[in-house]
C-alpha positions in Angstrom: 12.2 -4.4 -14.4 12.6 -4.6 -18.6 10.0 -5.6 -20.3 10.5 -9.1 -22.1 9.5 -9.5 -26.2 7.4 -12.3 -26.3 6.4 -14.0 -29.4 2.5 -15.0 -30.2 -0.8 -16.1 -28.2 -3.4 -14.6 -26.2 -3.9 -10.9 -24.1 -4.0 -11.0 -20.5 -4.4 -9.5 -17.3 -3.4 -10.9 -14.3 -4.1 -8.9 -10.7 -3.4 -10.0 -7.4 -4.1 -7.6 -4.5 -1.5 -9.2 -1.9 1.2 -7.1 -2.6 0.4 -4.5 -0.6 -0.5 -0.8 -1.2 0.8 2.2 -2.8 1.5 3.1 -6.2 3.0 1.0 -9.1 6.5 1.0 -10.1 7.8 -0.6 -13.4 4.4 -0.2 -15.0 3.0 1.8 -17.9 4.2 5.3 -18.6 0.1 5.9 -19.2 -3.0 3.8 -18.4 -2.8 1.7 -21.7 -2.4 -2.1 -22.3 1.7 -3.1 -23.0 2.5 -3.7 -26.2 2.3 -7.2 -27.9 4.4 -9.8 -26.7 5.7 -8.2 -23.6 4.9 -9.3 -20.0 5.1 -5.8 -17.8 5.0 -6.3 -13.9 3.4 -3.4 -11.7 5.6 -3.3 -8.7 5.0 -1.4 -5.7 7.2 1.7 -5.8 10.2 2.6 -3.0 11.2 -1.1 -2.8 14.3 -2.1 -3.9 13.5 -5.9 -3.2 9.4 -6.3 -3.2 8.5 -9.9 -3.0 5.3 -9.8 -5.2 4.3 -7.4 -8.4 0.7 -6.0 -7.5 -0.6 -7.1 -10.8 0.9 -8.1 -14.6 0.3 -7.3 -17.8 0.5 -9.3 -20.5 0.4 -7.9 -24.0 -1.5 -9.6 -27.1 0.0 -12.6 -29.0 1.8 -13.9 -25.8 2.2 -17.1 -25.7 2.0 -18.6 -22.3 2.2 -21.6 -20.0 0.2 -22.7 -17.2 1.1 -26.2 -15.2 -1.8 -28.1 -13.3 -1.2 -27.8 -9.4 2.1 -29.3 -8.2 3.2 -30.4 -4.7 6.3 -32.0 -3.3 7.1 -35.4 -4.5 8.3 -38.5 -2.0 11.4 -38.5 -2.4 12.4 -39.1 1.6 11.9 -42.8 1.4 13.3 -43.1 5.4 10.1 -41.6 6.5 6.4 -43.3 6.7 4.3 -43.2 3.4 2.2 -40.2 3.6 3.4 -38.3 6.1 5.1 -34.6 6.2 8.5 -35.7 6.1 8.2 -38.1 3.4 8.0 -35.0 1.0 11.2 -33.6 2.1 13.6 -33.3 -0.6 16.8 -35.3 0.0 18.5 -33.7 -2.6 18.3 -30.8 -0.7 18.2 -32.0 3.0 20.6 -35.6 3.2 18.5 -38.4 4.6 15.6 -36.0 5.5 17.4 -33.6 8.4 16.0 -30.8 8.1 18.8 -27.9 9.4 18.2 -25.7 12.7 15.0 -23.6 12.2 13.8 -24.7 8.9 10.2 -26.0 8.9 8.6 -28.8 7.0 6.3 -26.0 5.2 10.1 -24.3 4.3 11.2 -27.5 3.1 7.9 -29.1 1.5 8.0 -25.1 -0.1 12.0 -26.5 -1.9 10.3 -29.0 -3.1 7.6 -28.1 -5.0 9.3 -25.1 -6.3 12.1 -27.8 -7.4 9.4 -29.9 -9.4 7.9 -26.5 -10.3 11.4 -25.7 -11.8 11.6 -29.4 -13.4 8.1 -28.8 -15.5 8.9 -25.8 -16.7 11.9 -26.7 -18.1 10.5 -29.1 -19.8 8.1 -27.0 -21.3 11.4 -24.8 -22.7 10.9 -22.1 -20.3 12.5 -21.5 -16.6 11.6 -19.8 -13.8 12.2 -16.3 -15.0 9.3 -16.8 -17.1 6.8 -16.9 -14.7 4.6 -14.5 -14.0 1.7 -15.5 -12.1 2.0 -18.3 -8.8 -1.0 -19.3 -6.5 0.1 -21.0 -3.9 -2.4 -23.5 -1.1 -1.3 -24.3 1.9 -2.2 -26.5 4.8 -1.4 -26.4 8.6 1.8 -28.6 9.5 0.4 -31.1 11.9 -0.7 -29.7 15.4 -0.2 -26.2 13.9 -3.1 -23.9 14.9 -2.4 -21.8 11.1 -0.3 -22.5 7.8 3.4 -21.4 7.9 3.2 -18.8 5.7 6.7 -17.8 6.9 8.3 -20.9 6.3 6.6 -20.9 2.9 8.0 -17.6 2.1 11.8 -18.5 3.0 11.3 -21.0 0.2 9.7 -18.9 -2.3 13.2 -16.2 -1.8 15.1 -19.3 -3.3 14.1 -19.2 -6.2 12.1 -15.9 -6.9 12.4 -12.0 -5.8 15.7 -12.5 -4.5 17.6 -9.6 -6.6 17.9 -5.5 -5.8 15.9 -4.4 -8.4 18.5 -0.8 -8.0 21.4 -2.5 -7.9 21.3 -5.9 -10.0 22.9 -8.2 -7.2 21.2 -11.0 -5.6 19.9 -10.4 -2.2 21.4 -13.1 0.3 18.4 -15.4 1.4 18.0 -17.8 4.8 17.5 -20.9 5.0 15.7 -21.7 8.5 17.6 -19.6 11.1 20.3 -20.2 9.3 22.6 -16.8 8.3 21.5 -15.5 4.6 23.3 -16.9 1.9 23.1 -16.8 -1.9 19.7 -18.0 -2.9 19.4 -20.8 -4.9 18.7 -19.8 -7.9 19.3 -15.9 -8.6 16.4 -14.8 -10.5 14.5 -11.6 -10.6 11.2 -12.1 -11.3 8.4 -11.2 -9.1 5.2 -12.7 -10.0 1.6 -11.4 -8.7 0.5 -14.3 -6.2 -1.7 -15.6 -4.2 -1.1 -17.6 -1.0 -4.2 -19.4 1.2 -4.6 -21.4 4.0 -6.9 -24.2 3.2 -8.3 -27.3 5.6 -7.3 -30.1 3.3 -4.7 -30.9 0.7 -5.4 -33.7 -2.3 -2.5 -35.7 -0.8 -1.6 -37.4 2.4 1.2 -35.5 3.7 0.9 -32.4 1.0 1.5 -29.1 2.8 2.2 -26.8 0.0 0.7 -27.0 -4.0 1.3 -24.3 -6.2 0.3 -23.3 -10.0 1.7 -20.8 -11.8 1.7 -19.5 -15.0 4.5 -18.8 -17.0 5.2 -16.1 -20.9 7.6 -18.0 -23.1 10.4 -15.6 -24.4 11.1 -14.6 -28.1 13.8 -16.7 -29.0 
């Protein structure tokens, strides 16, 4: 992946160890810190389509962006106050059907990472600009564990969803849908976190995520 010129702020380094082993690909030619105002993934060699970077670095006088923890809004008003379904995205999913095989983790996951996209845009940056996520999630009801599947079908809309040999978008499902063209094309691959936790701040919240994002030199 290029390295992006960034213009001022602060020096960085941002690790996360769920990536996976073996060596770095797209990282420093030598053990040194990237040069100012660049954001340089590490990504984990002999993939052509890694989900996650295995760490970032972020160069001095970078200016970045980090939001607060977002999760999905209500925006199913058919479905009780509070409950899962009530944060399904009707935008995406008409009157709160979900399709065959797509989870309410999947679509709670849309959701957020549709707000997610929303903030960040009105911060002037997108979601190419991100470079770290951490990402909470809470067991759908009478679930014995979080859907960390369903989760990750979401987070291939809208991130890691390129060939990194190649250029072209990698086709995505949605549920057990065939793969299609992802939602939004976009190859950045942020180092990331993902946790199952016992409770969420909001009745009905199954997925929040932060991220943290390098604004571009304009």
């Amino acid at each position: 992946m290029k390295k992006r010129n960034l213009i001022a702020g602060l020096a960085v380094v941002a690790v996360s160890f769920t990536a996976g082993a073996g060596s770095a690909a797209g990282w420093w030619d030598k053990p040194k810190p990237p040069h100012p105002g660049t954001v340089v993934p590490a990504l984990p060699a002999g993939q052509s389509n890694p989900m996650i970077a295995t760490g970032v670095g972020i160069g001095a006088n970078t200016p970045y962006y980090k939001t607060s923890g977002l999760g999905p809004s209500a925006l199913n008003t058919g479905a009780p106050a509070g409950s899962e379904a009530s944060y399904i995205d009707t935008t995406v999913f008409p009157s709160g059907v979900l399709p065959a095989g797509v989870t309410i983790t999947e679509a709670q996951g849309i959701n957020v990472l549709r707000r997610i996209g929303e903030n960040l845009q009105a911060a002037g940056l997108s979601y190419d600009d991100v470079y770290t996520m951490r990402v909470f999630l809470q067991n759908p009801a009478g679930a014995a564990t979080a859907d960390f599947a369903g989760w990750n079908r979401a987070y291939r809309q809208y991130f890691a969803n390129t060939d990194l040999t190649t250029g072209q978008y990698i086709p995505v499902p949605l549920g057990t849908a065939a793969p299609t063209k992802p939602f939004v094309v976009n190859k950045a691959r942020p180092s990331r976190f993902a946790l199952e936790i016992e409770n969420l701040p909001v009745n009905g919240w199954l997925v929040e995520v932060e991220v943290d994002a390098a604004y571009p030199a304009r």
